[in-house]
N, C-alpha and C positions, 0 to 999 in steps of 0.2 A: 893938372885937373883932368887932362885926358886918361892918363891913367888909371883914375879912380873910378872912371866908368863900367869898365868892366868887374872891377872885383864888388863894387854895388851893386850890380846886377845879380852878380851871382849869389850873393848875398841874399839879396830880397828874393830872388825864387826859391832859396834853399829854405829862407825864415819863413814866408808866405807859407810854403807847404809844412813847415815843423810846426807852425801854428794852426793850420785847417787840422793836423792829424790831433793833435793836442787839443783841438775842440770838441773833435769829434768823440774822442774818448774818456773826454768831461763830460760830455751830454749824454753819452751812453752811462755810465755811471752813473749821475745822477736820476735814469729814469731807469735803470735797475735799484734803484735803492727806492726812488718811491714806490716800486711795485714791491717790495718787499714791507716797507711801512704799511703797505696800507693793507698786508695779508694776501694777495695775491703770491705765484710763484713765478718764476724770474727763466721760466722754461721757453716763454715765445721766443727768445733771443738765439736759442740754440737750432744752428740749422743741423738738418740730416744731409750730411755729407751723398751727394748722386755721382755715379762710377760716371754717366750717362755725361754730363759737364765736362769732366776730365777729359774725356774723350774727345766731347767737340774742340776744347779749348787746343788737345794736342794735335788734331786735323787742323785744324787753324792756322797754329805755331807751322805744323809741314810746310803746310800750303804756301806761308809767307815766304821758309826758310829756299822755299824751291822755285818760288817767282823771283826771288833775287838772286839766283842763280843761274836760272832761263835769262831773267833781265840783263844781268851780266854778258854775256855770251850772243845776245840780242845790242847789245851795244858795241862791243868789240866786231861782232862782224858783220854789223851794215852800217849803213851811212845814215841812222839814226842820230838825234842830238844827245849829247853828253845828259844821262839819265832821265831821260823821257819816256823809257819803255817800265822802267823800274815799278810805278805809281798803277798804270792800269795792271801789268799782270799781276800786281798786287792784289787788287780788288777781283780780278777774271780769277786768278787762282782761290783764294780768299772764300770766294762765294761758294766755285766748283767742290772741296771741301765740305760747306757747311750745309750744299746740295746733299752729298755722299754721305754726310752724316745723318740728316732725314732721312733719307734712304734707309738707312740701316736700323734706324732707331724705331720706324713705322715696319720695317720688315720683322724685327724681331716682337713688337707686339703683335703681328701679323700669327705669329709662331708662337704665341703665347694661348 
């Protein structure tokens, strides 16, 4: 019985999420189709792709990818506990990023 614990688990988180995404894409569907029924057009749905997102999103991704690499190197050479540094410079870096990105983003309609 013990065994069957884990592959049920992995199970129901795998089904739990194929199902929320499955629902999600019935309810959209069906409220594109009523805005088509009823003669309206099916345009709110579509976003305009912003460079300005991508941007943040990949100072983010840096920012993570370089706290866990500081974090690393912050554990091997002090006497820190086994992944306790990893969590804050996550956030300290995380933020200082999406600091940088205001920054840039207010700078350049500054110059607009």
């Amino acid at each position: 019985m013990n065994e069957l614990v884990p592959i049920i688990a992995i199970l129901s988180v795998f089904g739990s999420s194929g199902f929320i995404l499955y629902m999600f894409i019935k309810s959209r569907n069906k409220e594109r189709l009523a805005l088509i029924e009823s003669g309206r057009d099916a345009s709110i749905f579509s976003k305009e792709h912003d460079l300005n997102q991508n941007i943040k999103w990949g100072y983010l991704a840096l920012a993570i990818g370089l706290a866990l690499f500081v974090g690393h190197f912050v554990e091997e050479y002090t006497t820190m506990d086994d992944g306790a540094g990893y969590f804050p410079l996550i956030f300290i870096f995380g933020g200082i990023a999406l600091l940088l990105f205001h920054r840039r983003v207010s700078n350049e309609d500054d110059t607009l």
